[in-house]
N, C-alpha and C positions, 0 to 999 in steps of 0.2 A: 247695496254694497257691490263694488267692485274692485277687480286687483289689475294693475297697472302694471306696465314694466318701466319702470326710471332707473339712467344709470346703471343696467345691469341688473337691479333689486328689483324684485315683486315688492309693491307697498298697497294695501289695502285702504280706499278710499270709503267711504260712506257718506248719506246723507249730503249726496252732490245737490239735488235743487234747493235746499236749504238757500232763503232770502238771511244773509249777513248786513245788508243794507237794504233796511226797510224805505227811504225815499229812493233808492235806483235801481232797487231790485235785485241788485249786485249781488251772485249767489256764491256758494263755497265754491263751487265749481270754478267760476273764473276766479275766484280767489288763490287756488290752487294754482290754475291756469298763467296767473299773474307773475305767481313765486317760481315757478320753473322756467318763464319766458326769460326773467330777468336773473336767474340765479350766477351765469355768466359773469357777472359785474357787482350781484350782493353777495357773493358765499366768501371771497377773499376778504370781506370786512367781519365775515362772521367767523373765519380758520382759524381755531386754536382757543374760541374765546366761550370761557360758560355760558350759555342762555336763560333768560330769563322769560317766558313764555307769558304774556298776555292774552288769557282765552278768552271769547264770547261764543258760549255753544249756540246762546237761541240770539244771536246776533249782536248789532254794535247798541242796540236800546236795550239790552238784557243784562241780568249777572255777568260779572264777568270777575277773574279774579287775577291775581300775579302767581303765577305756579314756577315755583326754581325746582323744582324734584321732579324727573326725568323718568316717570313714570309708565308702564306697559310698553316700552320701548322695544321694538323687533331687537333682535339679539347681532345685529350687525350696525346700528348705531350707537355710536362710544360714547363713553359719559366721564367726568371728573370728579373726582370725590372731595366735596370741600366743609369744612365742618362748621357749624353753624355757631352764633355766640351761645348757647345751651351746651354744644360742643358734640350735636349730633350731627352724623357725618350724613352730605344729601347728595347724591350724585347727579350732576348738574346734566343734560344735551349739550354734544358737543357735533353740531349742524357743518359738515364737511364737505358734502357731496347734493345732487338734485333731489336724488333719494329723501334725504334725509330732507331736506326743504320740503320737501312734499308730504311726507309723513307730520312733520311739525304743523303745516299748513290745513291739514287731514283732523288736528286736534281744535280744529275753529282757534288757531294761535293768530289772530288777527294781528297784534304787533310785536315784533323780536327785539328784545332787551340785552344785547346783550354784554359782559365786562368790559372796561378799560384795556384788562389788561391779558395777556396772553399766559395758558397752562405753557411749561408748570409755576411760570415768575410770576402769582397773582399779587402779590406785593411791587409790581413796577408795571405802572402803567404806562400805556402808550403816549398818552395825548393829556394835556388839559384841555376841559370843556366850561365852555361858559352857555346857558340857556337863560337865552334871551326872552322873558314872558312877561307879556303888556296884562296890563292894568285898566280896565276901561275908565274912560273913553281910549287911550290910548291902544293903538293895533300893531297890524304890520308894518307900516311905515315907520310909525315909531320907533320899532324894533331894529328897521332896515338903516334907519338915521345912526343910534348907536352902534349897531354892528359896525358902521365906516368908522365912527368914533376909536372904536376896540380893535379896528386893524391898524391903526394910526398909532395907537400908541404902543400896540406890539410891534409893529413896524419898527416905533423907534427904538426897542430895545434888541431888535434884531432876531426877530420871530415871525417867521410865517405863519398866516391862518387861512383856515377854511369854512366856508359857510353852509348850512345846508338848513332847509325851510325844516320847523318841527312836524310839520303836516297839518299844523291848526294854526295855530295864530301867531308867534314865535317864531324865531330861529335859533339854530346852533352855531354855536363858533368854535371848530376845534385847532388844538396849538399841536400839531404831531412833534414828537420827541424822537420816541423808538430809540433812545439810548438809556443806560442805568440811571434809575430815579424812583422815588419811593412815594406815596402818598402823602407822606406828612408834607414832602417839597413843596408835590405839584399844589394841593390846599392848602397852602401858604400863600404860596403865588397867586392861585386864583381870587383868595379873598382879598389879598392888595389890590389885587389887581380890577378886583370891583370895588371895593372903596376909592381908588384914585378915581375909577368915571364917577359914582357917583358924587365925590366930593366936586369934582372941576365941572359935571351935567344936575347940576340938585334940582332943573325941573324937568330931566327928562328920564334922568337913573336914581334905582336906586339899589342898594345891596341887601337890606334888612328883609328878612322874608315877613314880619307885621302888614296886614290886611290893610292896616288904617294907613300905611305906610304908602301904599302901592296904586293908589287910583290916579288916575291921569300918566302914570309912569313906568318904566319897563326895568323889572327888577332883573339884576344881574344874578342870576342864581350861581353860584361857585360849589353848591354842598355834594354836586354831583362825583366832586374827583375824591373820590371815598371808596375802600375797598368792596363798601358792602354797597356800593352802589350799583345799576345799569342804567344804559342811555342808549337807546331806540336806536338802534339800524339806519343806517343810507339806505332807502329802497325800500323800509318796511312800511306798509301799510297803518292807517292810524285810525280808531275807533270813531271819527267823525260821524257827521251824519251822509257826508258822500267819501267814498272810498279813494280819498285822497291818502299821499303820501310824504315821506317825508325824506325831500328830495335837492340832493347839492347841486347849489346853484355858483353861478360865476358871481365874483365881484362886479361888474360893470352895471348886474340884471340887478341888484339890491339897489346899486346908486340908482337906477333910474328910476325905484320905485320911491326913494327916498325924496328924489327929487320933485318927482311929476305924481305921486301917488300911483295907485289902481292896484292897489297888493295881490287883487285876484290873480294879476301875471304871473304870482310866484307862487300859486297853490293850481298843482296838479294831479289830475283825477289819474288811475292805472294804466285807464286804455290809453292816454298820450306819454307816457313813459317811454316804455321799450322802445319808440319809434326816435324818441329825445336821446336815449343811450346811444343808438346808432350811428345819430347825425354827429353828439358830440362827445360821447366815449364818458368815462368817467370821472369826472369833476374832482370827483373825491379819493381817486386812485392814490395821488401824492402824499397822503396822511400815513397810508403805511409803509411807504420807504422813507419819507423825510428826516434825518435826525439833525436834533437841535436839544442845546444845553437851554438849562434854564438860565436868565441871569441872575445876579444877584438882589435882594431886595430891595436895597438900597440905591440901584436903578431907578426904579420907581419914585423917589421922591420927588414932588412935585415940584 
């Protein structure tokens, strides 16, 4: 055990050689290491918004659980008190500073989950998301063919999107809003909005989360824009078997893998990150000033 100085705060690490990735060795220590190189560019996606903590203590092959309760927390990290359907109230981490990235990081928090939407308006989310998740045989490509699909046709109703790899095999597509709107809208919209691909793509989408449903094809998953939902960070690390992440990409880099294959292009390991933010700043920066109404449904008709 040792204490560090971050940001001004003493944070107490422990259990730095600890192997998190048993094929690379990949210890907490660089894990740690990871989350404070890149915090710069990850903590404005995480300001203001409850987390949702993914731990693996004895690594990414081990137990691991979804902990929302903001537990033995130093007394200088803030929390939000949200009450649960039982109607027990849990107080959520509220990840604002490096500090606090580090301390989360410190809890083997391998991936950060965190709201849509911003304390105190957890009823208005920022963005609708759509997760992109193949079906075998179908992969990344697959995934990358629809995502151009799903900017096309938000395009045509006059909505920007952003894409960003889920860190395994999938991708994200999110619609930034950042104006007043409520849940019930944006899951309205989203579930159209996968039944229009899947009805106009029937062999390469589909909307129904059924198993039998899914093989060969890349279900549009819409269930995420839900209050009681989270969805994985820009920037956060993902339980694979290498310490890849789950990282926003440009449009151009999906077309080409849609086109030419080789998906590995668009799955990145930690240590090439930081070096990627540098050259090209942040992809996904736009999501949080972009505002955009939603249209109406009846848009959508095919």
């Amino acid at each position: 055990m040792q204490e560090v100085e971050v940001a001004g705060r003493r944070v107490r690490l422990t259990n730095l050689d600890k192997i998190l990735w048993p094929e690379t060795g990949f210890t907490k220590a660089q894990m740690i290491e990871y989350y404070v190189r890149v915090a710069p560019w990850l903590l404005p996606h995480l300001a203001g918004r409850p987390l949702t903590l993914r731990r693996f203590p004895n690594g990414v092959e081990g137990i691991n659980w979804y902990q929302t309760r903001c537990q033995n927390r130093p007394p200088w990290l803030p929390t939000f008190p949200i009450p649960t359907r039982t109607g027990e109230i849990q107080d959520f981490c509220l990840v604002e500073d490096e500090a606090a990235l580090a301390w989360v990081a410190n809890q083997a928090a391998v991936e950060l989950h965190p709201y849509l939407a911003r304390v105190p308006d957890l009823d208005r989310p920022s963005f609708v998301v759509f997760d992109l998740d193949p079906g075998e045989p179908a992969g990344l490509r697959e995934c990358c063919a629809l995502a151009l699909l799903l900017r096309e046709l938000l395009d045509g109703v006059g909505l920007g999107s952003f894409t960003k790899s889920s860190g395994t095999l999938g991708l994200h597509v999110y619609v930034p809003l950042n104006t007043p709107v409520d849940y019930a809208a944006t899951k309205a919209f989203a579930r159209a909005v996968a039944r229009l691909l899947a009805g106009e793509h029937p062999r390469l989408a589909v909307h129904e989360q059924k198993r039998s449903l899914r093989a060969g094809k890349v279900l549009v998953d819409w269930l995420q824009n839900d209050a009681t939902r989270s969805t994985v960070v820009a920037y956060s690390l993902r339980a694979a078997p290498w310490p890849l992440v789950s990282l926003p990409l440009a449009w151009e880099e999906v077309a080409e893998v849609a086109a030419e294959g080789q998906p590995e292009r668009l799955l990145f390991r930690a240590d090439a990150v930081v070096e990627r933010l540098e050259r090209r700043g942040d992809l996904f920066a736009p999501t949080l000033e972009l505002e955009q109404t939603l249209p109406s449904l009846d848009r959508l008709d095919p």
